[in-house]
C-alpha positions in Angstrom: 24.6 26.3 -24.9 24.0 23.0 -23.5 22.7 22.7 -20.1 24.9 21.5 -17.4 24.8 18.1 -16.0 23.9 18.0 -12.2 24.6 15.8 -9.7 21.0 14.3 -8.0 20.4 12.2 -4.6 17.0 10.4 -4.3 16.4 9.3 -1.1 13.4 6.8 -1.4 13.4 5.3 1.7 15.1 5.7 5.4 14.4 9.7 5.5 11.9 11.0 8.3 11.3 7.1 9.3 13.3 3.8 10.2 13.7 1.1 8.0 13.7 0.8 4.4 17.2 2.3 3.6 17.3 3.5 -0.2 18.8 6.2 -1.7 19.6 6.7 -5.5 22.4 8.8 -7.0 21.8 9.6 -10.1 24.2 11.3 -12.7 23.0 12.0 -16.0 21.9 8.1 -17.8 23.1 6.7 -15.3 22.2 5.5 -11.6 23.5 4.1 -8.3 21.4 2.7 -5.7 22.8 2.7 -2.1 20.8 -0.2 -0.2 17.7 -1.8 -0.6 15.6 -2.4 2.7 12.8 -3.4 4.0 10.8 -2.0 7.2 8.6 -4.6 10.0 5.1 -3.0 9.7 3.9 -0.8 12.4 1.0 -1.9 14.4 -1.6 -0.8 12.7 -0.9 -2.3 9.2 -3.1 -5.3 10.1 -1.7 -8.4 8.8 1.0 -6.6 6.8 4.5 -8.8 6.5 6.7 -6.6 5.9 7.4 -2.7 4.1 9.3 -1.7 1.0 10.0 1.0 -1.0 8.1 2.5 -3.9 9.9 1.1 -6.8 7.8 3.2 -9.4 10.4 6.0 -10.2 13.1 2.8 -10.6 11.3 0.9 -13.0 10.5 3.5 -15.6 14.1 4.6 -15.6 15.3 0.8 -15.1 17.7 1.4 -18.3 19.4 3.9 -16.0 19.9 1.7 -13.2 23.6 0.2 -12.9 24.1 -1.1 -9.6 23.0 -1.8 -6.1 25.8 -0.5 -3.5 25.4 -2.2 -0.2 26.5 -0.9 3.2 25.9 -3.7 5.4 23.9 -6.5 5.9 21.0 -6.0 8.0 17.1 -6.2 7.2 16.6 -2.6 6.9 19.4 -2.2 4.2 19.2 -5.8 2.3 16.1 -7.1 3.0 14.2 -5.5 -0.3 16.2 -6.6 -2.7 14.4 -10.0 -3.6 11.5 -8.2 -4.6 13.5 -5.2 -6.7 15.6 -7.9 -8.5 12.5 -9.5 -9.5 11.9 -6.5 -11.8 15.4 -4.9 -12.2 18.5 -7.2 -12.7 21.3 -5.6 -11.6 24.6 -6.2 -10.3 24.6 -6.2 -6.6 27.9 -5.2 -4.8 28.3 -6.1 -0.8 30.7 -7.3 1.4 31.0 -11.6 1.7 28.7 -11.4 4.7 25.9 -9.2 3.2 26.2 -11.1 -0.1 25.9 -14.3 2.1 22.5 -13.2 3.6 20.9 -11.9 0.3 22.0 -14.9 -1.3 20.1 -17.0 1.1 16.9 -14.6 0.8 17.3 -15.0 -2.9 17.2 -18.6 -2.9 13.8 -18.5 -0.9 12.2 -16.2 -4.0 14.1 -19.2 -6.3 16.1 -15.8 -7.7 19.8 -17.1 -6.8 20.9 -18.1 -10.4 20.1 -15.0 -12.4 21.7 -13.3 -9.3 24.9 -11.1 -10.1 26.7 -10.9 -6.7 30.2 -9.3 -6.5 32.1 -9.5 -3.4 34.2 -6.4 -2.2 36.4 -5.6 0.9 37.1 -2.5 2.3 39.1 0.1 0.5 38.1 -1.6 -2.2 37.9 0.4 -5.6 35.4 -0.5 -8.6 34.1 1.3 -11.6 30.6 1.5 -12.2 29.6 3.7 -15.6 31.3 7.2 -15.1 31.6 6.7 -11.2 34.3 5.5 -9.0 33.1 4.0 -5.9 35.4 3.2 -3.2 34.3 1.2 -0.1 35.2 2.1 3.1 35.0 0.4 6.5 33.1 1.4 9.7 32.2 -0.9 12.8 28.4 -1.2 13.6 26.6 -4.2 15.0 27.3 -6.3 12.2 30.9 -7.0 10.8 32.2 -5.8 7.4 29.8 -3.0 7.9 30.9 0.1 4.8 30.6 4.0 3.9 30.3 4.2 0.1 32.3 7.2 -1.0 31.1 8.2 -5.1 33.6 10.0 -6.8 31.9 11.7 -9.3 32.3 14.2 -12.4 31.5 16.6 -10.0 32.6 15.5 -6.3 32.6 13.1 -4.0 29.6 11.5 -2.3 29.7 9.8 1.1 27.2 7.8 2.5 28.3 6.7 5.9 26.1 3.7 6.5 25.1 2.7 9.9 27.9 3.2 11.8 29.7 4.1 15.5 33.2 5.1 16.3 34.3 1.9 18.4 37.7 1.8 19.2 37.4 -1.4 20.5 35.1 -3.4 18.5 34.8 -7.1 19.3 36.4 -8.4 15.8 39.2 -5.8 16.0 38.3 -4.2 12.4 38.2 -0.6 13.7 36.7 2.3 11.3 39.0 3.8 8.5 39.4 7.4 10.2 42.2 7.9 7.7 40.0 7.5 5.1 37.5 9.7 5.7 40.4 12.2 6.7 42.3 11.5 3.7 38.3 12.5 1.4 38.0 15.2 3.8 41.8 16.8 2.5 40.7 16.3 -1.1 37.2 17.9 -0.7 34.0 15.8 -0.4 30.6 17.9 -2.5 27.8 15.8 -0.5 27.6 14.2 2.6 24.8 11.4 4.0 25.1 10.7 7.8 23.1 8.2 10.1 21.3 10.1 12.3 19.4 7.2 14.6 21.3 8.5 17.8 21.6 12.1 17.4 19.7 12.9 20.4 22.2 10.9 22.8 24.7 13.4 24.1 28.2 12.1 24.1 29.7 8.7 22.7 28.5 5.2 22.1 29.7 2.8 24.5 31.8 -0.1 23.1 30.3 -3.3 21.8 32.9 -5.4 24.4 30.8 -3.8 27.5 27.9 -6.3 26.4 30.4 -8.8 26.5 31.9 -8.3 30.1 28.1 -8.1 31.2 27.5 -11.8 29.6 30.3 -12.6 31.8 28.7 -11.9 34.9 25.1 -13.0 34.6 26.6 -15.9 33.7 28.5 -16.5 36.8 25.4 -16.0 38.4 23.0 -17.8 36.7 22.1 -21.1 38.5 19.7 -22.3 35.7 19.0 -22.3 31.8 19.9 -18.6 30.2 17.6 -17.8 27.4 19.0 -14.8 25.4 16.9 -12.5 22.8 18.9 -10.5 20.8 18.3 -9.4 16.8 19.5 -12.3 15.0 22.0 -10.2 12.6 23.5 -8.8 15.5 26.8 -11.1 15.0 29.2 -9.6 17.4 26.4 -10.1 20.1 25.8 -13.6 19.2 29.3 -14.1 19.0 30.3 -12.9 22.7 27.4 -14.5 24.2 28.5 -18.2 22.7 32.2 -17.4 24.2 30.7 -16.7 27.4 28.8 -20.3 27.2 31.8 -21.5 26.2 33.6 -19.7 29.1 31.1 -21.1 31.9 31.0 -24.7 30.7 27.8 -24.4 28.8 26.5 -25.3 25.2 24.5 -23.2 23.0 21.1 -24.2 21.3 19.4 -21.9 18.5 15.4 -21.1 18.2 14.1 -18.9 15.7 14.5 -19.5 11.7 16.3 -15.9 10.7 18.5 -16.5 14.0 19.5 -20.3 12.4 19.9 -18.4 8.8 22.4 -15.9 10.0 24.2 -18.0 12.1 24.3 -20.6 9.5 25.9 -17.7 7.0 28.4 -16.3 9.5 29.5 -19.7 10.5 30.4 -20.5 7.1 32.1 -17.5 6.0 34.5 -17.2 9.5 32.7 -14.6 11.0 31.9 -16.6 14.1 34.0 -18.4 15.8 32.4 -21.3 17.4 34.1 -23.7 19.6 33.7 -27.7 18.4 31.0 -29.3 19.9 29.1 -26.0 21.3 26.3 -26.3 19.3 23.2 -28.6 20.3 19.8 -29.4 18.4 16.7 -28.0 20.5 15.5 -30.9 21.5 18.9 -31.8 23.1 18.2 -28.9 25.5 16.2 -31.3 28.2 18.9 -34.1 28.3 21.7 -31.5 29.3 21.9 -30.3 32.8 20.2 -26.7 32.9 23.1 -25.0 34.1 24.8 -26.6 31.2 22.4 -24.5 28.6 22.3 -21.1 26.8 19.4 -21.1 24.1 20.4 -17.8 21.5 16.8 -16.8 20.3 15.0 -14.5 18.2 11.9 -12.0 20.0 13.8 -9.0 21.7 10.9 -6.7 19.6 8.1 -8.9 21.6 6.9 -10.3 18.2 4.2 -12.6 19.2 5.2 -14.9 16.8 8.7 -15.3 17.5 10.3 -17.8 19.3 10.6 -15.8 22.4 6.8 -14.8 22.7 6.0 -18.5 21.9 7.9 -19.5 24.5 7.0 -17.5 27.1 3.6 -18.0 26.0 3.9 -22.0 26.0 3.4 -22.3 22.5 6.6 -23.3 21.6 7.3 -27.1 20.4 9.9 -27.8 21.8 11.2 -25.6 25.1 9.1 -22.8 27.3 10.7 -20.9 29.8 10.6 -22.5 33.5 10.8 -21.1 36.9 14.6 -19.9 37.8 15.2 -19.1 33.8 17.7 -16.2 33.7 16.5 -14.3 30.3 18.0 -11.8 28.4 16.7 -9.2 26.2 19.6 -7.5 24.7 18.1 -4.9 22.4 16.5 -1.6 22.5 13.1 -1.7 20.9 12.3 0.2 18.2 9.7 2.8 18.1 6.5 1.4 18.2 7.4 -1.9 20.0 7.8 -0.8 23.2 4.1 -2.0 24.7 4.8 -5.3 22.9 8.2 -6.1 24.9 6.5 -4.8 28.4 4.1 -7.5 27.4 6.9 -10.3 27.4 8.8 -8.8 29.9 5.4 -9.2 32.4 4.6 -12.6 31.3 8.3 -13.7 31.8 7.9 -12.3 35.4 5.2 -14.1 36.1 6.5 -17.6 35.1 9.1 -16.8 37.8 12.1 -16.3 35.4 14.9 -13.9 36.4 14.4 -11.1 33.1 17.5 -8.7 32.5 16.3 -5.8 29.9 17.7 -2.6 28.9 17.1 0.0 31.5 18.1 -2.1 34.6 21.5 -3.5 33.1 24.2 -3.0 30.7 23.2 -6.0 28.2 23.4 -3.6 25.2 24.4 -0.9 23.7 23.3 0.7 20.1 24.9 0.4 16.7 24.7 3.9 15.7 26.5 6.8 16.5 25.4 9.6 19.6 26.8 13.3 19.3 30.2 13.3 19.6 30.9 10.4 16.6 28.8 13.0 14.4 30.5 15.6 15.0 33.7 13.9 14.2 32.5 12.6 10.5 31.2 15.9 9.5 34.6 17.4 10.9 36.6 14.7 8.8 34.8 15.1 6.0 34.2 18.9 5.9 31.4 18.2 3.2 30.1 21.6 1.3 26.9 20.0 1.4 24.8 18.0 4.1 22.0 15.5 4.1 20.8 13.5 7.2 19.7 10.1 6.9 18.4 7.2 8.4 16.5 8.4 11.7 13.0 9.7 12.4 12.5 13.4 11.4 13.0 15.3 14.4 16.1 13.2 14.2 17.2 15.0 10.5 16.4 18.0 12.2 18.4 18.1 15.2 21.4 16.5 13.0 21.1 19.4 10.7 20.9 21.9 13.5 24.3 20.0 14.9 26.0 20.2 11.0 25.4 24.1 11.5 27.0 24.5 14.3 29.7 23.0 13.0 30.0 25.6 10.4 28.2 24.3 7.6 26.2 27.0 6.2 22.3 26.5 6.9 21.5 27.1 3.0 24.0 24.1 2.6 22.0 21.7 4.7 18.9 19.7 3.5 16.2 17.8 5.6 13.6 16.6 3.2 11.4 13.3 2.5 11.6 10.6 0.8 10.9 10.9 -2.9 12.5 14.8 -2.8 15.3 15.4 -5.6 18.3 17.2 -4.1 20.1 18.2 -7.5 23.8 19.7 -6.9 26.7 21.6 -8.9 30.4 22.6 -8.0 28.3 25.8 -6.8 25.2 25.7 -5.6 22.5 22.7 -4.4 19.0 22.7 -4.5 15.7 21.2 -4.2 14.3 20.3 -8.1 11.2 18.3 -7.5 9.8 14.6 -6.6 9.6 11.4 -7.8 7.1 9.0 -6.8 8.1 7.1 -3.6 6.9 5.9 -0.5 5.6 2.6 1.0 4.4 -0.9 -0.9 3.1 -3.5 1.7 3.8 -7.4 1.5 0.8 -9.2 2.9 1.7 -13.1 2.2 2.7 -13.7 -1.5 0.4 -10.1 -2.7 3.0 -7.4 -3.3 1.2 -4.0 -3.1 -2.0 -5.4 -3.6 -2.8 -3.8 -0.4 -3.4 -0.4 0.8 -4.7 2.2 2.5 -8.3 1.3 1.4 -7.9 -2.3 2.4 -5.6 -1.2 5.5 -8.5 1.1 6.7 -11.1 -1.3 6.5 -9.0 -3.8 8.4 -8.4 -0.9 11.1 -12.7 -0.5 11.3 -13.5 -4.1 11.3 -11.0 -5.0 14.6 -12.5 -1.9 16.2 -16.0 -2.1 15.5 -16.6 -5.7 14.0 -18.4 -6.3 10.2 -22.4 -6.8 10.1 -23.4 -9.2 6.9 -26.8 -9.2 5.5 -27.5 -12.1 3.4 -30.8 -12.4 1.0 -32.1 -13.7 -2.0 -34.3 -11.9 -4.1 -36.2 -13.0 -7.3 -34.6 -11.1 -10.6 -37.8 -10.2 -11.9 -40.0 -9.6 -9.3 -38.0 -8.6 -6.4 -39.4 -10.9 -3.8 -37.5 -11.1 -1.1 -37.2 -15.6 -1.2 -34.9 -16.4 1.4 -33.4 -13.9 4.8 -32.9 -11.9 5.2 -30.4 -13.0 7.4 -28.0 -11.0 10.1 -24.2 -12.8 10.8 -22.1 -10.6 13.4 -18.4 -11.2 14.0 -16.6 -8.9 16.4 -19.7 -6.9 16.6 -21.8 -8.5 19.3 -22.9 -11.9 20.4 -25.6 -13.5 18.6 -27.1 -15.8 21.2 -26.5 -12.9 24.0 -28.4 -10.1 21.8 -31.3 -11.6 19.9 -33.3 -8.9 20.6 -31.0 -6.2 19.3 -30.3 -8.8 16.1 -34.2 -9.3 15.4 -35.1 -5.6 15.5 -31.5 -5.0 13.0 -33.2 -8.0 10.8 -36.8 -5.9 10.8 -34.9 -2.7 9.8 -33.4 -4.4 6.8 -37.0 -5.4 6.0 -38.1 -1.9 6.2 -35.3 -0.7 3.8 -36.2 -3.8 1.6 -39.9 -2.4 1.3 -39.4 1.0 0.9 -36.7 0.6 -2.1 -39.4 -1.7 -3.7 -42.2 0.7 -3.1 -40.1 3.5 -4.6 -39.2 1.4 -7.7 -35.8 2.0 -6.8 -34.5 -1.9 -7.5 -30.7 -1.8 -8.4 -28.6 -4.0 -6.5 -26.2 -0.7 -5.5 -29.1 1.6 -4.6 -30.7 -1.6 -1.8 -27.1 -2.2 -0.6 -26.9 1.5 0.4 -30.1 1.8 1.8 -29.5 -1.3 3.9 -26.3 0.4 5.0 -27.5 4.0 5.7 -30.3 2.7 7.4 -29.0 -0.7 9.4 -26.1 1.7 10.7 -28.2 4.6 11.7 -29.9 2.3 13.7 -27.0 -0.1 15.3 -25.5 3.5 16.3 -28.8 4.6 17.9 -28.9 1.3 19.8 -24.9 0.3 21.0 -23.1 3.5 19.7 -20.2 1.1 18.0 -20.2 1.6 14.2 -19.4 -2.2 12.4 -19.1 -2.5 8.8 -21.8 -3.4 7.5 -21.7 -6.0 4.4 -24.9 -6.6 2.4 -24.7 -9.4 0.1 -28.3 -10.0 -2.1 -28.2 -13.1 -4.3 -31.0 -13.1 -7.0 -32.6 -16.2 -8.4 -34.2 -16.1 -12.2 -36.9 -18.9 -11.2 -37.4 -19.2 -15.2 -33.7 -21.1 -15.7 -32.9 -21.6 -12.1 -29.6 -19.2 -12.3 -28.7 -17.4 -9.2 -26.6 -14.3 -9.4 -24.8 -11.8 -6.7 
């Protein structure tokens, strides 16, 4: 008798972290993928651009893959798929907004010809191999933002996106509560749920509150108003240009993803921008400054983006002045918190009036608190339940709040990326992992680095790098030239000659002893010279650098010098 055909989701990405939203469903040849994201590295991935997923388990079932299944169009959900179509060539369904902003990624990577885009709309219907997915609107802090419901041979799957119940969103597309109603009658098997806000008791507040806020600090403000917000949050961008536009003022952009998006938006009619609102930067000086609004990337405190650069006085073309009103409207996300207070100081200090999060109402979150998830699960009445998207305390308490609602606790799975949740009509169950997890961008190198290369980044800020340098002869190990001691982020060569002279006698010592032991291979002097050099430096300063030997050796015979 033939073994049954079960139903598997993959999450491999956005479970028990944030960012990096993947998640495959896979039924028997064939495979849907729901997003593909990216995640900003954390602060100690040293020079790291930017996170993916482990593609691994992707590629070497590539014939399996059908589609990519997009909920919306921010960073953590789109912002992978350059690098995934560069070995997979799929079709990639979205709504004209998302499709708008991977198209422009795409054309950066020189990918948008081979690209297959398709276009839906909510309630939307397509056919995909032996699944029926229907698109489904929900409002979030982007527009056109969708739940992807699977029907498949087995049951229906929903994945609600990032979403909140706003009843008054600021483009009037509310979410499609009959529709989830209307699954919820017929029977849904599995159910995926953002779980971002689950520790928030109660509801999200409404998008439009930000809006009526903009309204007032803008009566107020005397001067320029400088406003940091994430550059994909379109309904925020779009409230704060119709308060410029309210208050007589005209709206300059800084900060190249905040250009992109508006650029997109504005050509698709997602934006509605007023004639003649829109200035260059460098026509902010010639206008009045209560005649200004600049719209500018830097509510995480990247000190790279326009905002630190401004505050900072590194930026080309404007820097925030005394009597500034400035705006942070954003939460930070965990792990940036020390780099906003950073901002939020140093704007202080320049004398600019600063209005963050905690001492206003200039934002409010995208994703939905308590209430809202108990709603969905309620709707939806799922037989099975998976949290997604959040932090894994986050899974947790959403699984503990799924229970309550009466799902059975046997019916509920919190697990990790890479974990195989395989299901049946009557029973679910954990069968395994594939390989997943994280693949670092550092420049154009695309898991070239790890955590070998990450680690000795981490000891090299701490501690600093030692490198010896000396030349020895190939045959009769003479030491010919050094050997010499260079210190970077160790100590200060001119201030610690002593210590740096003694360090330069030790390698000597090393040196002589290896030669008087016969012991001459390159490997075996390099670890002597590091065993014994940092025995010593630890002995003396207590700091541990890295320590770098590098011995050239000269064959005098045919003058060729070797490493």
């Amino acid at each position: 008798m033939a073994k049954d055909i079960e139903l598997q989701v993959i999450p491999l990405g956005g479970l028990g972290e944030i960012g990096k939203n993947m998640t495959a469903i896979k039924y028997g040849d064939h495979i849907l993928l729901i997003d593909c994201g990216m995640a900003f590295p954390e602060e100690e991935m040293m020079g790291i651009d930017l996170v993916l997923p482990d593609y691994t388990y992707l590629v070497e079932n590539q014939d399996k893959v059908q589609a990519v299944l997009l909920t919306h169009g921010h960073e953590d959900h789109i912002g992978g798929l350059p690098y995934f179509l560069k070995q997979i060539k799929v079709p990639v369904y979205g709504s004209p907004l998302a499709l708008g902003l991977v198209e422009r990624k795409l054309k950066e990577h020189h990918l948008e010809r081979d690209a297959d885009l398709r276009s839906v709309r909510p309630r939307d219907v397509v056919e995909i191999g032996p699944f029926r997915v229907e698109f489904i609107r929900v409002t979030h802090s982007i527009p056109d933002a969708m739940a992807i419901a699977i029907h498949t041979p087995l049951g229906v799957v929903v994945h609600t996106g990032d979403f909140k119940i706003d009843h008054t969103p600021v483009d009037d597309d509310v979410i499609d509560l009959h529709k989830f109603a209307s699954l919820g009658e017929k029977g849904v098997l599995v159910l995926m749920s953002d779980s971002t806000n689950v520790e928030r008791e109660g509801y999200t507040l409404s998008e439009r509150l930000v809006g009526k806020s903009f309204d007032e600090y803008f009566l107020a403000a005397e001067e320029r108003i400088i406003i940091a917000t994430f550059a994909s949050n379109i309904h925020r961008l779009q409230q704060a240009i119709l308060s410029a536009h309210k208050y007589g003022r005209r709206v300059a952009v800084a900060g190249r993803s905040m250009v992109n998006v508006l650029s997109v938006a504005g050509e698709l009619g997602y934006l509605n921008i007023p004639e003649g609102m829109l200035i260059e930067l460098d026509q902010v000086d010639s206008l009045p400054k209560n005649q200004v609004v600049i719209l500018t990337t830097g509510s995480q405190g990247e000190p790279m983006s326009a905002l630190s650069r401004m505050a900072f006085g590194d930026h080309r073309q404007v820097e925030v002045l005394p009597g500034d009103t400035v705006i942070i409207s954003a939460t930070p996300i965990p792990g940036n918190e020390k780099l906003v207070s950073r901002i939020i100081d140093h704007l202080f200090k320049l004398k600019a009036k600063v209005i963050y999060e905690g001492s206003s109402d200039i934002h409010v979150s995208g994703h939905p608190s308590q209430e809202e998830l108990k709603l969905m699960i309620n709707l939806l009445r799922p037989k099975y339940f998976i949290p997604v998207h959040g932090e894994y305390r986050m899974l947790k308490k959403h699984a503990e709040l799924a229970q309550l609602l009466g799902i059975p606790e046997e019916n509920i799975f919190v697990g990790e990326i890479g974990q195989v949740f395989s299901f049946t009509r009557k029973h679910g169950r954990l069968t395994g992992r594939v390989p997943a997890g994280r693949v670092l961008v550092d420049g154009l190198g695309v898991g070239d680095v790890g955590n070998i290369v990450l680690r000795d980044r981490r000891d090299m800020a701490k501690e600093g790098i030692l490198i010896v340098v000396l030349t020895m002869d190939k045959h009769t190990h003479q030491v010919l030239t050094g050997p010499d001691i260079v210190s970077r982020g160790f100590v200060y060569v001119r201030e610690a000659e002593v210590l740096m002279e003694e360090a330069r006698l030790k390698v000597v010592a090393s040196l002589e002893k290896c030669i008087a032991k016969g012991n001459c291979g390159w490997s075996y002097i390099k670890q002597e010279i590091k065993s014994n050099l940092g025995k010593f430096l630890y002995e003396k300063t207590r700091r541990r650098p890295m320590i770098l030997p590098i011995i050239m050796e000269v064959d005098k015979s045919n003058d060729c010098i070797s490493k």
